[in-house]
FITORPA-985853 format. One record per residue (C-alpha): residue number from 0; x, y, z; residue in one letter. Coordinates in nm, 2 decimals. Example, Ala and Ser with C-alpha at 12.3 -4.5 7.8 and 13.67 -1.06 7.14 Angstrom:
FITORPA-985853
R   n     xx     yy     zz res
R   0   1.23  -0.45   0.78   A
R   1   1.37  -0.11   0.71   S
END
This chain:
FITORPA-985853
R   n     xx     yy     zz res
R   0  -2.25  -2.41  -6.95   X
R   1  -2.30  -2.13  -7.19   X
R   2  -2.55  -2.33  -7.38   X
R   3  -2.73  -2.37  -7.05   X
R   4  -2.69  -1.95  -7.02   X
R   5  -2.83  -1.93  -7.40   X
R   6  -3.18  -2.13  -7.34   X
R   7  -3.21  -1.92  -7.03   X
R   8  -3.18  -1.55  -7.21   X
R   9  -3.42  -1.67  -7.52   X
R  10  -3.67  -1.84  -7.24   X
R  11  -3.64  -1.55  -6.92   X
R  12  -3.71  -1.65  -6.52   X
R  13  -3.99  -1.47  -6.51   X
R  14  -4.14  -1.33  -6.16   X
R  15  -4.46  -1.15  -6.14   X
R  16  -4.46  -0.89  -5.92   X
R  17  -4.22  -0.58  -5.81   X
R  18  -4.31  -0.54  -5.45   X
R  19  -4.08  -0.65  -5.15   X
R  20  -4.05  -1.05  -5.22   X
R  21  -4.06  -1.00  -5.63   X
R  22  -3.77  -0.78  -5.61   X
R  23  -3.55  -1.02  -5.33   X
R  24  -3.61  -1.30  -5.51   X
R  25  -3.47  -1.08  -5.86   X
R  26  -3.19  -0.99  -5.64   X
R  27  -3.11  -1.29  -5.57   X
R  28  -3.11  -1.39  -5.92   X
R  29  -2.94  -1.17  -6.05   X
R  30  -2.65  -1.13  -5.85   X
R  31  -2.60  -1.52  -5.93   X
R  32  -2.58  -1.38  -6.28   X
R  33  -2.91  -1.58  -6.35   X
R  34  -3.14  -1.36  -6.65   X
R  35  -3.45  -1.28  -6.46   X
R  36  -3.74  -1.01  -6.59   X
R  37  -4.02  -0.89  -6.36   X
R  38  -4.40  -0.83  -6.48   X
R  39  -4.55  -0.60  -6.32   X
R  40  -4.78  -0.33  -6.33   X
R  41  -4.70  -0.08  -6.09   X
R  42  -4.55   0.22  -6.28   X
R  43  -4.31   0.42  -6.04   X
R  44  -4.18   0.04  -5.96   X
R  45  -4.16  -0.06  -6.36   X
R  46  -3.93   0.28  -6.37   X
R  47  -3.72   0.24  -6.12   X
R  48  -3.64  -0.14  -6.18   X
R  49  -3.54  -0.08  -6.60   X
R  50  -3.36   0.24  -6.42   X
R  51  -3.15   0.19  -6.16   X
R  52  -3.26  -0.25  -6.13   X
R  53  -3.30  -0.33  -5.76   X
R  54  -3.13  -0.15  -5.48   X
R  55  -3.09  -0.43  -5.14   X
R  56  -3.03  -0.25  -4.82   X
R  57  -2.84  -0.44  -4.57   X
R  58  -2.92  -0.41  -4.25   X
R  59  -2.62  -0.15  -4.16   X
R  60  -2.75   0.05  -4.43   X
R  61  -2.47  -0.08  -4.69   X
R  62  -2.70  -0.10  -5.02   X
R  63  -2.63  -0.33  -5.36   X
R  64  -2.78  -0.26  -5.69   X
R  65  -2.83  -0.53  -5.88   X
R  66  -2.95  -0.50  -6.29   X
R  67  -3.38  -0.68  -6.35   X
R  68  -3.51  -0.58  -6.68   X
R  69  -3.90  -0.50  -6.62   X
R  70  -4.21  -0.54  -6.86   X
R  71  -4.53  -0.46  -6.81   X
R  72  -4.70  -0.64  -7.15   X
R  73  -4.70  -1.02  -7.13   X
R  74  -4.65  -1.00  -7.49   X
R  75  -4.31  -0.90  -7.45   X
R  76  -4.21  -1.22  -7.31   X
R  77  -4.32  -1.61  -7.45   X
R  78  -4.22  -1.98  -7.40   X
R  79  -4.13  -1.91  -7.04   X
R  80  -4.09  -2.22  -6.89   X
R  81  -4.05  -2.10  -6.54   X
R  82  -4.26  -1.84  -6.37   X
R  83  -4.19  -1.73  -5.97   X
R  84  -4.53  -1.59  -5.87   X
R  85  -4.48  -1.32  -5.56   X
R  86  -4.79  -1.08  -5.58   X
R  87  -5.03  -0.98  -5.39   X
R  88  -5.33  -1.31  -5.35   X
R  89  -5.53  -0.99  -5.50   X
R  90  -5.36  -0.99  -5.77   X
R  91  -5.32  -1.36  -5.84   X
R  92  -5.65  -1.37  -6.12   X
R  93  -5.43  -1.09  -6.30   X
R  94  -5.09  -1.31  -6.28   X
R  95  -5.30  -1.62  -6.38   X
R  96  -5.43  -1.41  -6.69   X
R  97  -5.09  -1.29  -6.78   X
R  98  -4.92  -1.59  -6.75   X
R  99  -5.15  -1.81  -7.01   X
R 100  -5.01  -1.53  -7.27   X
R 101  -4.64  -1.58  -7.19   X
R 102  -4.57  -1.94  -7.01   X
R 103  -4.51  -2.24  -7.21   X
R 104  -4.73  -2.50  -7.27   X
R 105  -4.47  -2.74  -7.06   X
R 106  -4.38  -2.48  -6.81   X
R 107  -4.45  -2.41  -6.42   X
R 108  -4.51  -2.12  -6.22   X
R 109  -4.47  -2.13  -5.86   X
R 110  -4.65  -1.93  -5.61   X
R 111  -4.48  -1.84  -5.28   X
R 112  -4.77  -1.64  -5.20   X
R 113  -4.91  -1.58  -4.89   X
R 114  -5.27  -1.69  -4.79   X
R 115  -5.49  -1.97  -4.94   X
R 116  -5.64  -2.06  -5.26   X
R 117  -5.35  -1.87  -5.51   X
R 118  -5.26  -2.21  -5.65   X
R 119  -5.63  -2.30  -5.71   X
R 120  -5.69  -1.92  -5.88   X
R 121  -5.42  -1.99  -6.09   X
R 122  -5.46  -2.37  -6.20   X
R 123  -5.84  -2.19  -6.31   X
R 124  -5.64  -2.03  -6.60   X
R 125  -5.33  -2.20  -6.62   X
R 126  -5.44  -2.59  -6.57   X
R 127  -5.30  -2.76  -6.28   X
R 128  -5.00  -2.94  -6.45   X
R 129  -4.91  -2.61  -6.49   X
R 130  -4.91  -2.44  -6.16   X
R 131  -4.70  -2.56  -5.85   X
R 132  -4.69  -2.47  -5.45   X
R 133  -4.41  -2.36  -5.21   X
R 134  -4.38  -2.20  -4.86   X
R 135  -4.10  -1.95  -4.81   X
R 136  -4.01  -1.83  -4.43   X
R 137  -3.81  -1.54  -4.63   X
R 138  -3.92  -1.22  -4.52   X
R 139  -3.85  -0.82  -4.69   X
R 140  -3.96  -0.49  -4.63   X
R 141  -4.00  -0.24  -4.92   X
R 142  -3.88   0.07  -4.85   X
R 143  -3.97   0.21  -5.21   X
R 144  -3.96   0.11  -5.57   X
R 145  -3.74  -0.08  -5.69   X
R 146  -3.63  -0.07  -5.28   X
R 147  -3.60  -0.35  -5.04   X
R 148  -3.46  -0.46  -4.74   X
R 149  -3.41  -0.85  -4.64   X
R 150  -3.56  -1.00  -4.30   X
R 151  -3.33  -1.25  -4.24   X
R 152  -3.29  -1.59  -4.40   X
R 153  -3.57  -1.87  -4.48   X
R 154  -3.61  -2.19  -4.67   X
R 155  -3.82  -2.22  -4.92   X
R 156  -4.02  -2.56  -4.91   X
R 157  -4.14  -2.69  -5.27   X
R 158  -4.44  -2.92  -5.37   X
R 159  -4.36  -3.27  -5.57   X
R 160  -4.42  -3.16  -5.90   X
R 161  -4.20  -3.29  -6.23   X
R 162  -4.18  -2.95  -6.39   X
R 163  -4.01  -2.78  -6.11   X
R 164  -3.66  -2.89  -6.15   X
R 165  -3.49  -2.62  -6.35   X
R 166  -3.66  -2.37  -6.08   X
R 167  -3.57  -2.51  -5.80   X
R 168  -3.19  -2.55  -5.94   X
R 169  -3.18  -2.20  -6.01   X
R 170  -3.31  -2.11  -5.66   X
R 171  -3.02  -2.30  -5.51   X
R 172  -2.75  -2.12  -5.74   X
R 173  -2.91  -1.80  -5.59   X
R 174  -2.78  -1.93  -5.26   X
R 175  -3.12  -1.98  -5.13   X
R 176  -3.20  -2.33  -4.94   X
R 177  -3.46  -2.55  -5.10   X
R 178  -3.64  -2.86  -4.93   X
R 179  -3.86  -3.06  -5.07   X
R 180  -4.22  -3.07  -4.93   X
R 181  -4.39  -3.42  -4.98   X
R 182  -4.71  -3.22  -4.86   X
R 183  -4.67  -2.85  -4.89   X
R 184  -5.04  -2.78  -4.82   X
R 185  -4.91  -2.86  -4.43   X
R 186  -4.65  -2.60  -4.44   X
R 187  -4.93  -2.36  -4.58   X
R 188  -5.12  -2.40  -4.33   X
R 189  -4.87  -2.37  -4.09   X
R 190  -4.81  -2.06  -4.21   X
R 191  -5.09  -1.94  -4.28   X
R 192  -5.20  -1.97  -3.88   X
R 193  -4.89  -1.79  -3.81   X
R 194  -4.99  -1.54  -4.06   X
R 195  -5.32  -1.48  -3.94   X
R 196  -5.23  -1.41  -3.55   X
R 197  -4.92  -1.17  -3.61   X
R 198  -5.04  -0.95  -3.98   X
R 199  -5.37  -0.88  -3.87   X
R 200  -5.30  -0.77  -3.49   X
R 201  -4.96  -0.57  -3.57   X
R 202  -5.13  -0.39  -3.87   X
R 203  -5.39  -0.25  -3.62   X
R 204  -5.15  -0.18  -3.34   X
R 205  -4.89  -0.09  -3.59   X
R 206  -4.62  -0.21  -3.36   X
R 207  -4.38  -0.50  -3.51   X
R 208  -4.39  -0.84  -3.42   X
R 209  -4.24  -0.81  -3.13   X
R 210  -4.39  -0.57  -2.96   X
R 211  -4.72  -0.76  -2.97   X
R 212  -4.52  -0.99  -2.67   X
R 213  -4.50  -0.67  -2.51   X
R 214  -4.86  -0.63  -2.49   X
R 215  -4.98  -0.88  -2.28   X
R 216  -5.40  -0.86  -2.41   X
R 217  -5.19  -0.84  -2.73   X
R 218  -4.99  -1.14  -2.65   X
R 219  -5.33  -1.32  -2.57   X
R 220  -5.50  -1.25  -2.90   X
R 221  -5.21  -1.36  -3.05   X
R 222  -5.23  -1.72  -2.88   X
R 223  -5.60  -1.69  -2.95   X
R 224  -5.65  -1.65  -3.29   X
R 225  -5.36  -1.94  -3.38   X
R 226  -5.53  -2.13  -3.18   X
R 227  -5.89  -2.04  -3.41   X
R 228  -5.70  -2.11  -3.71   X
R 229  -5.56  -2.45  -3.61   X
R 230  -5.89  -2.63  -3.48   X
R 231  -6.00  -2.49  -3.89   X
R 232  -5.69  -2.66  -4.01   X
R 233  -5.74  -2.98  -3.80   X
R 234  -6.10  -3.03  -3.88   X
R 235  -6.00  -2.97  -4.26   X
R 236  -5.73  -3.29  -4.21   X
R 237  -5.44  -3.07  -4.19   X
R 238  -5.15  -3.22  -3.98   X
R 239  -4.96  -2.92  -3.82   X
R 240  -4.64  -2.88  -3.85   X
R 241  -4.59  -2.80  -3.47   X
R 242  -4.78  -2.93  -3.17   X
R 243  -4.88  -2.63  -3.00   X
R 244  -5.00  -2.36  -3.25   X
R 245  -5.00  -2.07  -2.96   X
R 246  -4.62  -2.11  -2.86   X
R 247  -4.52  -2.17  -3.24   X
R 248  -4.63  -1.81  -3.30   X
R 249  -4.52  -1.67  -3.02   X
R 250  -4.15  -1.82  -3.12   X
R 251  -4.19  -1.65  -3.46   X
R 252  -4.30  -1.33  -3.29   X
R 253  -4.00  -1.34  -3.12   X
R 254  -3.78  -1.44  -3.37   X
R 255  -3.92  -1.15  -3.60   X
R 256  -3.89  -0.93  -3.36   X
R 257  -3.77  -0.63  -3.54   X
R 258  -3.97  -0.71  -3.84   X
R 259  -4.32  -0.46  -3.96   X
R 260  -4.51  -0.77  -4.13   X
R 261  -4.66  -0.75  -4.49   X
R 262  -5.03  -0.64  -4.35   X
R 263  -4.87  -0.37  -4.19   X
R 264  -4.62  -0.24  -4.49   X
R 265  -4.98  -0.23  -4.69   X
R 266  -5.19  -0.04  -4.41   X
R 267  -4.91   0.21  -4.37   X
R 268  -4.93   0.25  -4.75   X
R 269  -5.27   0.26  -4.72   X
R 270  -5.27  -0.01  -5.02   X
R 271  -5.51  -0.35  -5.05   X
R 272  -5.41  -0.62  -4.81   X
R 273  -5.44  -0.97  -4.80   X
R 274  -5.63  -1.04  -4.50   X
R 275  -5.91  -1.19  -4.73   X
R 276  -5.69  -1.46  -4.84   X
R 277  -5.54  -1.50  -4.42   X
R 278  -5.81  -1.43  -4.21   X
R 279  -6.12  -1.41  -4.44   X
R 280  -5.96  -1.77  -4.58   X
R 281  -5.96  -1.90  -4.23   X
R 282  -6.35  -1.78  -4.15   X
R 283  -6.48  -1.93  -4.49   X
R 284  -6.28  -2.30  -4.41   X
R 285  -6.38  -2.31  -4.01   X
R 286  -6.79  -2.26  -4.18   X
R 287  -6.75  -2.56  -4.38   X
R 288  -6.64  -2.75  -4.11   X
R 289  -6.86  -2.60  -3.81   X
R 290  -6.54  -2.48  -3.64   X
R 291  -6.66  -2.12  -3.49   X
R 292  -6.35  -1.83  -3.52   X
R 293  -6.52  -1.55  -3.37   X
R 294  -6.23  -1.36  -3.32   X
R 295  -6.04  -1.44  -3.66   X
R 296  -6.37  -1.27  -3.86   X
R 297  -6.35  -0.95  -3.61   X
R 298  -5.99  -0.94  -3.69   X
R 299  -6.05  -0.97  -4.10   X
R 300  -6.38  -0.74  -4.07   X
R 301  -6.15  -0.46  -3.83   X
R 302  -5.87  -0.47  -4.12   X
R 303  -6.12  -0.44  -4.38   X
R 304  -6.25  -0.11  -4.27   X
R 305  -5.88   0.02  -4.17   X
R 306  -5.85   0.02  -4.56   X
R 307  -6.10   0.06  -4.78   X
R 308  -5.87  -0.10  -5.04   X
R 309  -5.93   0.00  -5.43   X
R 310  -5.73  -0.24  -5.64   X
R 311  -5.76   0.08  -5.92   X
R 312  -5.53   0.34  -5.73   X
R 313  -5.29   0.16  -5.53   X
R 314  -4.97  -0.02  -5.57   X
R 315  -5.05  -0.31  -5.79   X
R 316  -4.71  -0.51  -5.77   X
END
């Protein structure tokens, strides 16, 4: 066992990113005494972590520090052989181009991203033996740097992929559960329609998720624009993971009802979103195929202009 510990301090978990997911997952990790260091960017968020490490706030308020170290030069780090990719899907070119300086010719990184095309961005740089693709249903809210607050539990659902082992055995000793996903693009889609009916409506309305069942034209758009993104996904050969794509995300509506989704965390912060890889994703993939998602593109074109969205002066993860 302590040789096991020893490979793992001279060849770090790494996870890119410091926003609300990077710093769970880090949590996680570290409170199963499991080395983990975060590359990032983001200043005020690269202070607090080497600081005070990362402060979990339970939902009766009760909050748990738990020690990350945090770099912001890839240098600093070399022959990782597991990489946890949680930034923004703006960000993933920068994560790809970090991670050829520091991951290991033999090693993996694995994006839980949100959105489409992050594991194609990153197999660019990387090379696709090197690059692998999961689906989390975890959930966080980031109430500051170096601050988060959980959603609830999740699974996280991993690709087949040979290099993924020592990851996903270190997810499970963080006490997260771990299937195995003989075709994860299925569960990306599924979430991604999800996605792209709840972020981009409760980041407008700024409501959570469940007050868009609350609204009944609200309620409607919701049914709507799953149902845009599924006829995309169907016509691209994607078998859902749930036969009726309007009452799977009312379900998740509901079940998140309390919860201010990711679009809407960045629009109140008046930082970049991801609605290009969610919504934008979904318009480019329905032209390919002929499917029309009128109301999809008037979704990602309404959060566009909400926020203008310069990369340069806002929270890079």
């Amino acid at each position: 066992m302590a040789k096991q510990y020893s490979k793992r301090k001279e060849n770090p978990l790494l996870i890119v990113g410091s926003g609300a997911m990077a710093c769970l997952f880090a949590a996680r990790f570290s409170a199963a005494s499991i080395p983990v260091t975060m590359l990032a960017s983001w200043g005020e968020g690269l202070e607090s972590l080497n600081k005070f490490g990362v402060c979990v706030v339970g939902p009766n308020g009760k909050e748990q520090v738990y020690p990350v170290k945090a770099i912001q030069d890839p240098n600093a780090v070399r022959g990782v052989h597991s990489a946890l990719v949680l930034v923004k899907s703006w960000q993933t070119a920068r994560a790809a181009a970090q991670l050829f300086n520091c991951l290991s010719k033999d090693g993996v990184a694995l994006t839980l991203q949100n959105g489409i095309g992050n594991r194609e961005i990153l197999a660019q740089t990387l090379g696709a033996q090197r690059v692998a693709l999961g689906v989390t249903t975890l959930g966080a809210t980031l109430l500051g740097p170096g601050r988060v607050r959980p959603a609830g539990d999740g699974v996280i659902s991993l690709g087949v992929h040979s290099r993924l082992a020592p990851l996903a055995n270190m997810l499970r000793e963080a006490g997260l559960v771990v299937e195995s996903a003989p075709d994860p693009d299925v569960l990306l889609w599924g979430k991604l329609i999800i996605n792209a009916a709840i972020n981009p409506l409760s980041a407008l309305l700024g409501v959570s998720n469940g007050e868009l069942l609350e609204r009944p034209t609200a309620r409607a758009l919701l049914v709507i624009l799953a149902r845009e993104a599924a006829a995309v996904a169907v016509a691209n050969g994607i078998n859902l993971p749930y036969p009726d794509p309007g009452g799977a995300v009312e379900t998740i509506a509901r079940r998140t009802a309390s919860n201010h989704s990711s679009m809407l965390q960045d629009v109140t912060r008046r930082a970049p979103t991801e609605i290009d890889a969610i919504c934008g994703a979904i318009v480019r993939a329905g032209e390919q195929v002929d499917v029309p998602t009128p109301v999809t593109r008037t979704m990602w074109q309404l959060v566009k202009a909400l926020v203008r969205g310069d990369p340069s002066g806002a929270y890079a993860g």
